[in-house]
TORMARTI-406151 format. One record per residue (C-alpha): residue in one letter; x, y, z. Coordinates in pm, 1 decimal. Example, Ala and Ser with C-alpha at 12.3 -4.5 7.8 and 13.67 -1.06 7.14 Angstrom:
2
+-----+----------+----------+----------+
| res |        X |        Y |        Z |
+-----+----------+----------+----------+
|   a |   1230.0 |   -450.0 |    780.0 |
|   s |   1367.0 |   -106.0 |    714.0 |
+-----+----------+----------+----------+
***
This chain:
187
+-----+----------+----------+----------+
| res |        X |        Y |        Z |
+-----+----------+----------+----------+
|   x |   8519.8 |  -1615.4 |  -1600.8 |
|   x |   8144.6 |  -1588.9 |  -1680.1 |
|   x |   8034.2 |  -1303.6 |  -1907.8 |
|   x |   7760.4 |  -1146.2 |  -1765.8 |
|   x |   7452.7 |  -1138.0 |  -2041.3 |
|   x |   7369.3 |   -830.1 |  -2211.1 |
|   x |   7055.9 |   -717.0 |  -2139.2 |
|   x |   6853.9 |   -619.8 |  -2452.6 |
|   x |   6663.4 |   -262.1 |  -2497.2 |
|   x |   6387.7 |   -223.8 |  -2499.9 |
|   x |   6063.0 |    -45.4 |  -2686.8 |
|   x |   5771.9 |    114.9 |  -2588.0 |
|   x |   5434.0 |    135.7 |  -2740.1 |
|   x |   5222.1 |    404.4 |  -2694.1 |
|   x |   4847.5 |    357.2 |  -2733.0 |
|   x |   4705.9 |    557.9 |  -3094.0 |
|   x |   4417.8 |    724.6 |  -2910.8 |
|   x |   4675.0 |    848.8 |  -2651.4 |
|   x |   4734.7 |   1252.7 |  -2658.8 |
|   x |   4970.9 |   1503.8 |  -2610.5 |
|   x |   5150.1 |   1190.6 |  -2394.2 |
|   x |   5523.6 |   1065.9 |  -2332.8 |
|   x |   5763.5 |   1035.0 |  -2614.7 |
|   x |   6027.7 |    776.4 |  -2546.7 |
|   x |   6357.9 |    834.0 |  -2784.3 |
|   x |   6564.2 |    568.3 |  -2791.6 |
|   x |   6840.2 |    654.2 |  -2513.9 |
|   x |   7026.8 |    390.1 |  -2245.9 |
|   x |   6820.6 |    152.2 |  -2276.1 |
|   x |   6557.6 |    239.9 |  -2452.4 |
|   x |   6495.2 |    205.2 |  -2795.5 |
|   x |   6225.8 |    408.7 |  -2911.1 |
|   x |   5874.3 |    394.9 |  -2939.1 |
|   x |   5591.5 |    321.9 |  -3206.8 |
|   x |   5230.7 |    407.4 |  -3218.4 |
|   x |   4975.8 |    104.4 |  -3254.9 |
|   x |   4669.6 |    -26.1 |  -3099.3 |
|   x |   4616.1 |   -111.4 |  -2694.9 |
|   x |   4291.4 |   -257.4 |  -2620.7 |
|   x |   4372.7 |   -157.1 |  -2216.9 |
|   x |   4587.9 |    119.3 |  -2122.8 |
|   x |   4796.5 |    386.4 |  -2282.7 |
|   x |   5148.2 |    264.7 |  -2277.5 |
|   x |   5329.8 |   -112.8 |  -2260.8 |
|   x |   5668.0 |   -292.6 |  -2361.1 |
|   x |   5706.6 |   -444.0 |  -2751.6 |
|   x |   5714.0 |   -831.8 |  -2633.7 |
|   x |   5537.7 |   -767.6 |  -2285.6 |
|   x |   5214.6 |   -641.3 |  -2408.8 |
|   x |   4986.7 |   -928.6 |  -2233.5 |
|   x |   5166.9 |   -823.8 |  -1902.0 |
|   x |   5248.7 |   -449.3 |  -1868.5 |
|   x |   5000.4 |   -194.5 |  -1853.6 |
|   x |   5037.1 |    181.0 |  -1791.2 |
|   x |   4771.0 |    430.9 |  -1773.5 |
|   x |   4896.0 |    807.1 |  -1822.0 |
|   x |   4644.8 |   1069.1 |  -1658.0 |
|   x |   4708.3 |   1420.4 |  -1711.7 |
|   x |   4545.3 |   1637.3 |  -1487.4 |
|   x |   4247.6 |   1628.2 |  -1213.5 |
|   x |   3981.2 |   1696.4 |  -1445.9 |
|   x |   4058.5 |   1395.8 |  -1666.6 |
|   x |   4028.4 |   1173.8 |  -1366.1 |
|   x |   3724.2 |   1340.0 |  -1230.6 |
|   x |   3581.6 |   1276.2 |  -1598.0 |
|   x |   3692.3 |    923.7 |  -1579.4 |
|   x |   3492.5 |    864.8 |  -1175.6 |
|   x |   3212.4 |   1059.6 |  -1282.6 |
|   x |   3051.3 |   1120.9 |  -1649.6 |
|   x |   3230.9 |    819.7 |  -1807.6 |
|   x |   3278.2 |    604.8 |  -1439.8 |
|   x |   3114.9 |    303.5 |  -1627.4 |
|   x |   3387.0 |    273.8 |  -1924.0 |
|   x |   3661.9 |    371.3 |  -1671.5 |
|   x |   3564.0 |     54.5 |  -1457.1 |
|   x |   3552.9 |   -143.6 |  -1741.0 |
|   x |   3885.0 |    -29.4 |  -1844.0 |
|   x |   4016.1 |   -111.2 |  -1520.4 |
|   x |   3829.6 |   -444.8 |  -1496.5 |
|   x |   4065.3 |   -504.2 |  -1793.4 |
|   x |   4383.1 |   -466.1 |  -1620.7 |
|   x |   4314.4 |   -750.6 |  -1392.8 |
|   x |   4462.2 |   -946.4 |  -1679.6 |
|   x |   4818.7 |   -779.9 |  -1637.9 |
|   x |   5060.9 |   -873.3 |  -1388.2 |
|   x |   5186.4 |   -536.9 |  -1373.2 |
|   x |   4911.6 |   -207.6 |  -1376.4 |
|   x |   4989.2 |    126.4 |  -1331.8 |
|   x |   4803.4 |    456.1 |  -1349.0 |
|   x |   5032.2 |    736.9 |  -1354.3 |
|   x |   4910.9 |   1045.2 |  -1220.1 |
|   x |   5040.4 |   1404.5 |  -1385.7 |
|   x |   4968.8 |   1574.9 |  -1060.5 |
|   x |   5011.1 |   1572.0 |   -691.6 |
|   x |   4793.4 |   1426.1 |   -410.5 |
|   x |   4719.4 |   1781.3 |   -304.1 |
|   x |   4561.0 |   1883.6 |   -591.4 |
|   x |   4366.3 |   1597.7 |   -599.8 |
|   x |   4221.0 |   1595.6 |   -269.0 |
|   x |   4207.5 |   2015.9 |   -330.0 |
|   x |   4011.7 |   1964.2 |   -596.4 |
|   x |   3777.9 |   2138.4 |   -733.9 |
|   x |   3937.8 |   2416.5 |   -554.6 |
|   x |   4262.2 |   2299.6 |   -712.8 |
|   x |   4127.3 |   2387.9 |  -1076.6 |
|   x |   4192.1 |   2820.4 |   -932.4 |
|   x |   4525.2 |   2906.0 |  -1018.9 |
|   x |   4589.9 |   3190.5 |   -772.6 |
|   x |   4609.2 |   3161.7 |   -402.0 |
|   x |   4403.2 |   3494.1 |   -358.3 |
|   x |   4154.9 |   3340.4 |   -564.1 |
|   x |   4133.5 |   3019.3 |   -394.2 |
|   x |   4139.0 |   3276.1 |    -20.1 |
|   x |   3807.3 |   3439.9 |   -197.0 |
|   x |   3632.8 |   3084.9 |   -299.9 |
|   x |   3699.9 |   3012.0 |     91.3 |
|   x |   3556.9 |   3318.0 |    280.4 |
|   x |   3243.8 |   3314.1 |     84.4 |
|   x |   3210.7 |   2937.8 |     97.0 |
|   x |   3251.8 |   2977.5 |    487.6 |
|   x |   2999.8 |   3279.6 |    517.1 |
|   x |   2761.8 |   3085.8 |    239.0 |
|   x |   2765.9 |   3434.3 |     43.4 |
|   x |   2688.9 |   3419.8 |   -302.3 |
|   x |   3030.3 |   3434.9 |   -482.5 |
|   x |   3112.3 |   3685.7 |   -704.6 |
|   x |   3064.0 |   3598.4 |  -1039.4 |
|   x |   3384.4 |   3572.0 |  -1224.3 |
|   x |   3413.7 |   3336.4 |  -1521.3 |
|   x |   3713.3 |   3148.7 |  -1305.5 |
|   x |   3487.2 |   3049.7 |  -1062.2 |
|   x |   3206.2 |   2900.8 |  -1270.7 |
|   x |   3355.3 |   2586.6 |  -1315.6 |
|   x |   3467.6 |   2555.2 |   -983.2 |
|   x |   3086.6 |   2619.3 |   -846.7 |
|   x |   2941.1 |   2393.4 |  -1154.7 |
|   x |   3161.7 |   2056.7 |  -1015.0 |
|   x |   2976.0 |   1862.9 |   -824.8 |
|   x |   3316.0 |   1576.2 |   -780.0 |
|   x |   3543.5 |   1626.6 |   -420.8 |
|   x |   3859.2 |   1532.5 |   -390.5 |
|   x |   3793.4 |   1303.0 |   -116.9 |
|   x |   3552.0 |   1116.1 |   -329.9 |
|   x |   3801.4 |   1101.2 |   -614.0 |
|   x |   4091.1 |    971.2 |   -336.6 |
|   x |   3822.2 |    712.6 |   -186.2 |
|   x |   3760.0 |    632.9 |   -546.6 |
|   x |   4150.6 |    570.9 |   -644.7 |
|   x |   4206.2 |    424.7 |   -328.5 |
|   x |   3950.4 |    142.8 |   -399.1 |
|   x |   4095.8 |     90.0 |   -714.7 |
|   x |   4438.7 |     61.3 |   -574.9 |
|   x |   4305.6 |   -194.3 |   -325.2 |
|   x |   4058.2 |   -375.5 |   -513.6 |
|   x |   4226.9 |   -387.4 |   -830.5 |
|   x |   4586.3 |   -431.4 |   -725.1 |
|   x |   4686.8 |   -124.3 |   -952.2 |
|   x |   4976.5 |     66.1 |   -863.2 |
|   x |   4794.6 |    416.5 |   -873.8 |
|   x |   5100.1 |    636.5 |   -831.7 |
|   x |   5110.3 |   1033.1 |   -766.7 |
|   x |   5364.4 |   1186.0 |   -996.6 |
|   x |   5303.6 |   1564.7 |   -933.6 |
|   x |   5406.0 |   1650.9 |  -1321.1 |
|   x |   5421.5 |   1539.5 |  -1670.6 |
|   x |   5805.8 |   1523.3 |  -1662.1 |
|   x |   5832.5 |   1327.6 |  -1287.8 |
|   x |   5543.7 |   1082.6 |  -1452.4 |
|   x |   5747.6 |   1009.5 |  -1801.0 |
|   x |   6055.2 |    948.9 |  -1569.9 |
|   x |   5903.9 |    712.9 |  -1307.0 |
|   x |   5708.1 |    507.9 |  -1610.3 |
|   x |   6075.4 |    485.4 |  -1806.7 |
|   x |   6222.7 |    372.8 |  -1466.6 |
|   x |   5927.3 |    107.7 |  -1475.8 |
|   x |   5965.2 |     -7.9 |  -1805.9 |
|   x |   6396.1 |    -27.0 |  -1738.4 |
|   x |   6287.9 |   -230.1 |  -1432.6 |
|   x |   6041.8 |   -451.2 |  -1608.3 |
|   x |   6293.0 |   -497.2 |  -1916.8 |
|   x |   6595.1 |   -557.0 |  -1692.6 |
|   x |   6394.0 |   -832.1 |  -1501.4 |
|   x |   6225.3 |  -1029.8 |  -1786.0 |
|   x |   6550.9 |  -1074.2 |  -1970.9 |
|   x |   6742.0 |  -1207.5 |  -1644.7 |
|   x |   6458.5 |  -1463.2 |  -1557.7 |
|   x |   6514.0 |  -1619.4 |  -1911.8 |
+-----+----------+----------+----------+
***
C-alpha cells in the first residue's frame, strides 16, 4: 500500500506597503500570513517568492491611477513580473465597471440616467459635487480594457476580474492552494 504524501501548508506574505488588503488566517491549508518586503507585487507564497506574484487592485480608480498619472512606475512594475512564472493582478471589481467607467464612479442609476441625457444633448450638467469628478476624468474604460488587455497579452499576466474584495481574496487563496498543492507533488 503506498501512503499518499502529505501535502504541507502553506503561508502567505503580504507586501508592507499593501493596504486595507487580504488577511489570510491560517485555515485548511493555509497557515497564516506575515508582513515583509516584496520588491514586485502585493502578495506571494513563503518558499515561492521568486515565482508567484499577485497584484491586489481595489477599485477602478486605483487602476486608472496606475494607466494614467503613475503609467510609467506601473509598467515598470509589470516589466518586473516577467521574472515570475506565475503573475496575477486581481481585480476588486467587475468588467462592467471598468469599461463603465468613469460613469461607474456615480453610485445611483438616476444619477448615471442624468450624466447620460445631458452628455447626449451636450448640455452643461448640473453642477453637483458627484459629478465633478466624473466630468474632471479624462481615462475611458475602453482605454483602461485596451490597456489591461495588452498587459494580459504582452505580459502573460493573468489579469483576472473578481467583481469584489471577498470573490478576489477567495480566487487568490484558491491560487495559492493550487500553487502549494502542485509544487509539493512535483518534488
Amino acid at each position: 500500500m503506498t501512503h499518499m504524501k502529505k501535502i504541507p501548508s502553506y503561508k502567505v506574505i503580504k507586501d508592507t506597503r499593501e493596504q486595507d488588503g487580504w488577511f489570510f488566517s491560517p485555515y485548511d491549508k493555509c497557515s497564516g500570513m506575515e508582513v515583509g518586503t516584496l520588491h514586485t507585487g502585493d502578495y506571494t507564497l513563503e518558499g515561492f517568492e521568486d515565482i508567484v506574484c499577485i497584484e491586489r487592485k481595489a477599485s477602478v480608480s486605483e487602476i486608472s491611477i496606475n494607466l494614467g498619472k503613475k503609467k510609467k512606475a506601473f509598467y515598470n512594475e509589470i516589466e518586473r513580473m516577467r521574472d515570475f512564472q506565475f503573475r496575477y493582478i486581481l481585480l476588486e471589481f467587475s468588467a462592467s465597471d471598468l469599461i463603465n467607467y468613469p460613469l461607474s464612479l456615480l453610485k445611483s442609476e438616476e444619477d448615471k440616467e442624468i450624466y447620460r441625457l445631458f452628455k447626449e444633448d451636450n448640455a452643461r450638467l448640473p453642477n453637483y459635487k458627484r459629478f465633478d469628478v466624473v466630468r474632471q476624468t479624462k481615462i475611458t474604460g475602453r482605454y483602461l480594457l485596451k490597456s489591461l488587455m495588452e498587459i494580459s497579452l504582452h505580459y502573460d499576466v493573468n489579469v483576472m476580474f473578481c467583481d469584489n474584495k471577498h470573490n478576489a481574496f477567495m480566487i487568490c487563496n484558491s491560487i495559492f492552494k493550487r500553487l502549494n498543492e502542485s509544487f509539493h507533488k512535483e518534488q
